[in-house]
VEXDREN-2710 file (C-alpha; in Angstrom, 1 decimal):
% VEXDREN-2710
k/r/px/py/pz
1/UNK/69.6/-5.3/94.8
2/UNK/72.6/-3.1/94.4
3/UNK/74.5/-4.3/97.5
4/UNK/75.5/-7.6/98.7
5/UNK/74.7/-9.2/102.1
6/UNK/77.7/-11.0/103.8
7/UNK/76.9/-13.9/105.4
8/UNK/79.8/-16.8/106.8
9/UNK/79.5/-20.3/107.5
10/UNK/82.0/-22.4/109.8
11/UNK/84.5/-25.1/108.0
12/UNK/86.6/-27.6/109.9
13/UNK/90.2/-27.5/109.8
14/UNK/93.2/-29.1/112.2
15/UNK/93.4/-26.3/114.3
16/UNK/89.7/-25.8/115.6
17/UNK/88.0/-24.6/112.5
18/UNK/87.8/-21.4/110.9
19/UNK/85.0/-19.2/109.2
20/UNK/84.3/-18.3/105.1
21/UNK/82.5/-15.6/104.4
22/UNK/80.9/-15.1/101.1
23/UNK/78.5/-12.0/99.6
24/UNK/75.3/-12.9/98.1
25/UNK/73.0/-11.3/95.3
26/UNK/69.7/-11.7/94.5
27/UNK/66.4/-14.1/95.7
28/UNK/68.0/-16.1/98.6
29/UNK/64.9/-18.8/98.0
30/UNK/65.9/-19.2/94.4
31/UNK/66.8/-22.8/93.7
32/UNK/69.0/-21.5/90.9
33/UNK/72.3/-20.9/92.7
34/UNK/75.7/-19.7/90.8
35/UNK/78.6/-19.4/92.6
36/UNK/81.6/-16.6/91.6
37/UNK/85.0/-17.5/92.6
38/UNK/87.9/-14.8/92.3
39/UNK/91.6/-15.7/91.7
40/UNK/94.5/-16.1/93.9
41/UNK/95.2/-12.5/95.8
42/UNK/91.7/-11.5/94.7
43/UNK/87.9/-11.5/96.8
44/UNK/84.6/-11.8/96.0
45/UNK/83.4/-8.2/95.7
46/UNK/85.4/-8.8/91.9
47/UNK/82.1/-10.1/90.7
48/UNK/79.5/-7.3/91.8
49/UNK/79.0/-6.2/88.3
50/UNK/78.6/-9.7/86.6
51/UNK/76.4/-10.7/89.6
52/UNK/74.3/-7.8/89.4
53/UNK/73.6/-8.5/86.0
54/UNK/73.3/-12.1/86.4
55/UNK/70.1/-11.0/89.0
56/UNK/68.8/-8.6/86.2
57/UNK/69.0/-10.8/83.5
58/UNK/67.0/-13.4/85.6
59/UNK/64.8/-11.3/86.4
60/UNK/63.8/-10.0/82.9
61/UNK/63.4/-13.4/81.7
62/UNK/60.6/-13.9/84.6
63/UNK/62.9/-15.8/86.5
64/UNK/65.1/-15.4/89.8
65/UNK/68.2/-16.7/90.9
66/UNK/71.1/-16.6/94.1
67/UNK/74.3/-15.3/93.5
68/UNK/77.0/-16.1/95.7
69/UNK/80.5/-14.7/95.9
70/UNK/82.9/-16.2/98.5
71/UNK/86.1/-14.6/99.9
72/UNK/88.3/-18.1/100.0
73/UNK/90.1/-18.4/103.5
74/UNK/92.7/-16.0/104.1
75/UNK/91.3/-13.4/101.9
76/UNK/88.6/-10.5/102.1
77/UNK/86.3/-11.3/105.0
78/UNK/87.2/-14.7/106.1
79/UNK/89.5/-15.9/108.9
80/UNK/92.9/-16.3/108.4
81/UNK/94.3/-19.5/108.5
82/UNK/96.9/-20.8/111.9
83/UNK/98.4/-22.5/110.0
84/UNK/99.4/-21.6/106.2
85/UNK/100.1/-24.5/104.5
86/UNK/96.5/-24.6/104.5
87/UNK/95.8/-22.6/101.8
88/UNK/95.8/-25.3/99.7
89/UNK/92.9/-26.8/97.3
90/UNK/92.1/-29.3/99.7
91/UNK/90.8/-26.6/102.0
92/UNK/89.6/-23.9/99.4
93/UNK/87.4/-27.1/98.0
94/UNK/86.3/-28.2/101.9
95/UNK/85.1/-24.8/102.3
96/UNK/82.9/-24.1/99.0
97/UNK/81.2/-28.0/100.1
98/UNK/80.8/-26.4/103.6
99/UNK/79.0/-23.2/102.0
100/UNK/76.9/-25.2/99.8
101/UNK/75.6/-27.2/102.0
102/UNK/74.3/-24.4/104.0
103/UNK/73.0/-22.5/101.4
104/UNK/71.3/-26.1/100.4
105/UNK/70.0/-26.1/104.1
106/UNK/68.4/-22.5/103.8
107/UNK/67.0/-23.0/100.5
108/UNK/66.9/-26.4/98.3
109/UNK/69.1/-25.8/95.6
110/UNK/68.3/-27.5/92.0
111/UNK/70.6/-26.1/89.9
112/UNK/74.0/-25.4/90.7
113/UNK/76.6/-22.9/88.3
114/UNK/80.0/-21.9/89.0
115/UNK/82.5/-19.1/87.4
116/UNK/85.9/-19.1/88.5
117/UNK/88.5/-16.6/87.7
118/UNK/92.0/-18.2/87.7
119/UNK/92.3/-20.1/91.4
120/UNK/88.7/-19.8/91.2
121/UNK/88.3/-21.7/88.2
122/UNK/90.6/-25.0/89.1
123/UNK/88.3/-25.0/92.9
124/UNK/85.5/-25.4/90.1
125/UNK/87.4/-27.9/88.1
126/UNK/87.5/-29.9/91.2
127/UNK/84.1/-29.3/92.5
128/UNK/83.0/-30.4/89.4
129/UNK/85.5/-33.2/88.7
130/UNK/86.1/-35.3/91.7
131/UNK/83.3/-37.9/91.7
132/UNK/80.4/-38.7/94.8
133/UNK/81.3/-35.1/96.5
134/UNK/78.6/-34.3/98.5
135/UNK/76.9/-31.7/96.2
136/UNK/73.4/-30.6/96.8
137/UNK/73.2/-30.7/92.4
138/UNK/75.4/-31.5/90.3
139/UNK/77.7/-28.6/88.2
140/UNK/75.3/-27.7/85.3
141/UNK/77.6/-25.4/83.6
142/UNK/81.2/-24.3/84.3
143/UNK/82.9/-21.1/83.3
144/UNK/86.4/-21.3/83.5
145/UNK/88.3/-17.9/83.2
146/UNK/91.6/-17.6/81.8
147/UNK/92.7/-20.9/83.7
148/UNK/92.6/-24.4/82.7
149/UNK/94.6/-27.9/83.9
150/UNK/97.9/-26.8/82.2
151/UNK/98.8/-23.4/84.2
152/UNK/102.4/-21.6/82.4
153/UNK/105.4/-21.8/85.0
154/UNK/106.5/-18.3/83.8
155/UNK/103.0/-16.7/84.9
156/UNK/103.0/-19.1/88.3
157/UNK/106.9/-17.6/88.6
158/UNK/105.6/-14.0/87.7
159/UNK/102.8/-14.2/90.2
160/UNK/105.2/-15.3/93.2
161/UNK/107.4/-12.1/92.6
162/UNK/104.4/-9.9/93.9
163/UNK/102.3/-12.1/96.2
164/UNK/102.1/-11.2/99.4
165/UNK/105.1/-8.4/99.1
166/UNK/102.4/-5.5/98.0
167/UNK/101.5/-2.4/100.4
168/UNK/101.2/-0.7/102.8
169/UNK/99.7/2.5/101.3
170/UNK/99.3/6.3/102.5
171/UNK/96.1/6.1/100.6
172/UNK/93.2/4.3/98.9
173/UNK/94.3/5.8/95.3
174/UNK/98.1/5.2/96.1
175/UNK/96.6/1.4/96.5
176/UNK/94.7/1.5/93.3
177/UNK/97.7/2.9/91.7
178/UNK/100.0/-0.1/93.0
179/UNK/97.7/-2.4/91.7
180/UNK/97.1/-1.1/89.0
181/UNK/100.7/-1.9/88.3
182/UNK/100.9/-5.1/88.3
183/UNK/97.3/-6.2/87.0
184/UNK/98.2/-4.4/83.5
185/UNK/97.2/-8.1/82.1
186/UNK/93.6/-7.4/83.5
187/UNK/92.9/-5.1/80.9
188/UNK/91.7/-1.8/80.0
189/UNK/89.5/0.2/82.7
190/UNK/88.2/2.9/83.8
191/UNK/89.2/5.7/86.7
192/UNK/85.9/4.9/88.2
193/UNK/86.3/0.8/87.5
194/UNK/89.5/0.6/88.5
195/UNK/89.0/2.0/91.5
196/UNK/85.3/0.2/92.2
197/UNK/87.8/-2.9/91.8
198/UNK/90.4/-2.0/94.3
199/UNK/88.4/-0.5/97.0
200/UNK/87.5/-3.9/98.3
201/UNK/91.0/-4.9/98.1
202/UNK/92.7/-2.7/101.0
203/UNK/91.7/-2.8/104.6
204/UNK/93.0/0.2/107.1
205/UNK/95.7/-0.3/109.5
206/UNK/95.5/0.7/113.2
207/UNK/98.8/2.5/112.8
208/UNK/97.3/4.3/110.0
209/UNK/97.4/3.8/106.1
210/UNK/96.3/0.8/104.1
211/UNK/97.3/-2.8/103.3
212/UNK/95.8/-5.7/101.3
213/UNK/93.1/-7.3/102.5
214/UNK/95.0/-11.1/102.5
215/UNK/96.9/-12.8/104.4
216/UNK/100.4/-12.5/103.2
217/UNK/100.9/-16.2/104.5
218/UNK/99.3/-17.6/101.4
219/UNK/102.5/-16.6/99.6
220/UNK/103.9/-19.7/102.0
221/UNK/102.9/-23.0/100.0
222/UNK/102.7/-20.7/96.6
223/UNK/106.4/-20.2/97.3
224/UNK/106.7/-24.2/98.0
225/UNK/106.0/-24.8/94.6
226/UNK/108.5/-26.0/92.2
227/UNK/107.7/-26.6/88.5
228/UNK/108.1/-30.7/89.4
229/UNK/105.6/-30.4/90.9
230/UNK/103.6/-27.5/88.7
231/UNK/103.9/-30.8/85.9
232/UNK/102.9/-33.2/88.7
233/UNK/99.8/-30.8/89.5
234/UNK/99.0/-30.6/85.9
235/UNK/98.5/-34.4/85.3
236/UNK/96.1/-34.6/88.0
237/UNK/93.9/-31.6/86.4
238/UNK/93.8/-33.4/83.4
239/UNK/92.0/-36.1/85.2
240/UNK/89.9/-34.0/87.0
241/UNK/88.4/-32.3/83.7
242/UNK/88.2/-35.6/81.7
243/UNK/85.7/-36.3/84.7
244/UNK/83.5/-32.9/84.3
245/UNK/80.3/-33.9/83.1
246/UNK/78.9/-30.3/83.3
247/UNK/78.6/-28.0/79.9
248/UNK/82.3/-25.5/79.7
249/UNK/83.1/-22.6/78.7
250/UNK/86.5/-21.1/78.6
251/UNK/87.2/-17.7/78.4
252/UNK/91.0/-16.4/77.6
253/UNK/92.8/-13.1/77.3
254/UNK/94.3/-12.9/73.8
255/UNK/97.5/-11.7/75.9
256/UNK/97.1/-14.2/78.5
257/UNK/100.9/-15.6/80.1
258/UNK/99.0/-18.0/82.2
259/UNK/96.3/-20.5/79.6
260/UNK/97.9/-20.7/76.0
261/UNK/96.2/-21.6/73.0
262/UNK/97.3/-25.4/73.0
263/UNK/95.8/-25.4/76.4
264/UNK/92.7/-23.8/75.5
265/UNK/92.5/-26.5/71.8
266/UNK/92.9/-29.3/74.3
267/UNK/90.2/-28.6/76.5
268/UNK/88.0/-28.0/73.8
269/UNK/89.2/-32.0/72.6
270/UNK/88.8/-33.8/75.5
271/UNK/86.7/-34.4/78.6
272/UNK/83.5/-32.0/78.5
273/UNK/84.9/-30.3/75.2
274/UNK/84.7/-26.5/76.2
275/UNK/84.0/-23.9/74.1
276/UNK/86.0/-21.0/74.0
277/UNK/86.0/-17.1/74.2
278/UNK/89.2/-15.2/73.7
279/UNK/89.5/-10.9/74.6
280/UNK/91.9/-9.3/72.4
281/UNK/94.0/-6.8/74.4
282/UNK/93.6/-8.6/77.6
283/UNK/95.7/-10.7/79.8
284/UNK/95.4/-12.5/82.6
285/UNK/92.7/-12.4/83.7
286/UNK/89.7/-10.4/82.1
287/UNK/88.0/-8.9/85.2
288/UNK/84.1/-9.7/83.5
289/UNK/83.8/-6.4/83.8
290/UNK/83.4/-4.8/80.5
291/UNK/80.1/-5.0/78.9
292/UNK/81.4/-7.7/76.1
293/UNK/82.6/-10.1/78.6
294/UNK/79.9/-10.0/81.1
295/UNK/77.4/-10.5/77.9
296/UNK/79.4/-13.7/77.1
297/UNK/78.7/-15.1/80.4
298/UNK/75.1/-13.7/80.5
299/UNK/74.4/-15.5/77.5
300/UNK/75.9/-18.9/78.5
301/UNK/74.7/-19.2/81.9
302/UNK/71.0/-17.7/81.3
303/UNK/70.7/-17.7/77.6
END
């Protein structure tokens, strides 16, 4: 399969409900199911090249799996919220049990894996941390990248100066270009993956041009955010990941503003005691696009 199908599923929200959409790869029937979910301004088409290889690698070990990438609310090809103080965990964590349940309903699902980029990876946390959700299977293993319960205010602070403030563009490459700007902490790439990356990431305008394919109202609670309650944030993580029962892995950019080393020595100390993976000459966040850091996950999720 070298292109994703998109499918949506309805979630319930104060103001009548809204719809997720999500991409998937591979054997729809498999009852493995791993679920990719990208970081704060991102979408889901982020993971095409780990999820292709994530089907391949199945597949050459005689095996198949389902590969689902979601566009959280507000972002990509789901609705945008009425109301924006609901782009909030709460909702970002109603909507993946919506999805699950029915991808559950379409085909049982036994064994359940989740990578999460950033946002993506603390929407994990808590899927796998809050106790008696509604899961179809329990979190077997977790990949957490570049993000963990203690987030750096500076990096929160740097993100805030761009989100929601980027576009619009003449062109697709003037887009890239933009981007390209301000994700220097992603890493080295390509011409050809940089702009594989950024395609997905502007819509056209009916006036003409090109803008980013979020909302810009999920700047709104970001920009609510003070570092009280960043700290206040952070203690309740910590609970949530002394409660993950599922085996962790933590992958960090050796540049990364955003998970230090003291966060990444704690984590691998308490709760489900993560190993770790650091990527010299990368920030935040590696893109698990380069042939080293998809291998990592390769080998922990289908070793």
């Amino acid at each position: 399969m070298n292109s994703p199908t998109l499918h949506r599923v309805h979630c319930p929200d104060a103001q009548g409900g809204h719809h997720m959409a999500w991409w998937a790869w591979g054997d729809a029937q498999a009852g493995h199911l791993i679920v990719c979910v990208h970081g704060l301004s991102r979408q889901g088409r982020d993971f095409d090249v780990l999820a292709r290889r994530l089907v391949a690698r199945a597949a050459e070990q005689g095996g198949a799996v389902r590969v689902v990438c979601p566009d959280v609310v507000g972002r990509g090809e789901s609705d945008w919220l009425k109301d924006p103080m609901g782009y909030q965990f709460p909702t970002y964590v109603g909507d993946m049990l919506a999805m699950l349940a029915a991808l559950h309903q379409s085909a049982t699902i036994s064994t359940l894996d989740w990578v999460g980029t950033s946002m993506g990876g603390l929407i994990g946390l808590s899927v796998a941390g809050l106790p008696q959700l509604p899961l179809p299977a329990p979190v077997r293993k977790l990949v957490l990248n570049d993000v963990g319960p203690a987030v750096q205010w500076a990096a929160l602070q740097r993100i805030g100066r761009y989100l929601g403030k980027s576009g619009p563009y003449e062109t697709v490459e003037q887009g890239a270009a933009d981007m390209r700007a301000l994700s220097a902490g992603f890493g080295p790439h390509t011409d050809t993956e940089w702009l594989a990356l950024s395609r997905p990431m502007l819509r056209q305008r009916a006036e003409g041009g090109w803008r980013m394919h979020y909302d810009p109202a999920i700047a709104v609670p970001y920009a609510a955010m003070s570092e009280t309650s960043a700290a206040e944030g952070e203690a309740a993580l910590w609970q949530l990941y002394d409660h993950v029962s599922a085996d962790t892995l933590v992958l960090r950019g050796g540049d990364s503003d955003l998970l230090s080393p003291a966060t990444v020595a704690a984590m691998a100390e308490r709760g489900p005691r993560a190993r770790a993976r650091e990527f010299a000459g990368v920030g935040h966040a590696p893109t698990l696009v380069a042939p080293d850091q998809v291998r990592v996950v390769l080998d922990f999720l289908l070793p």
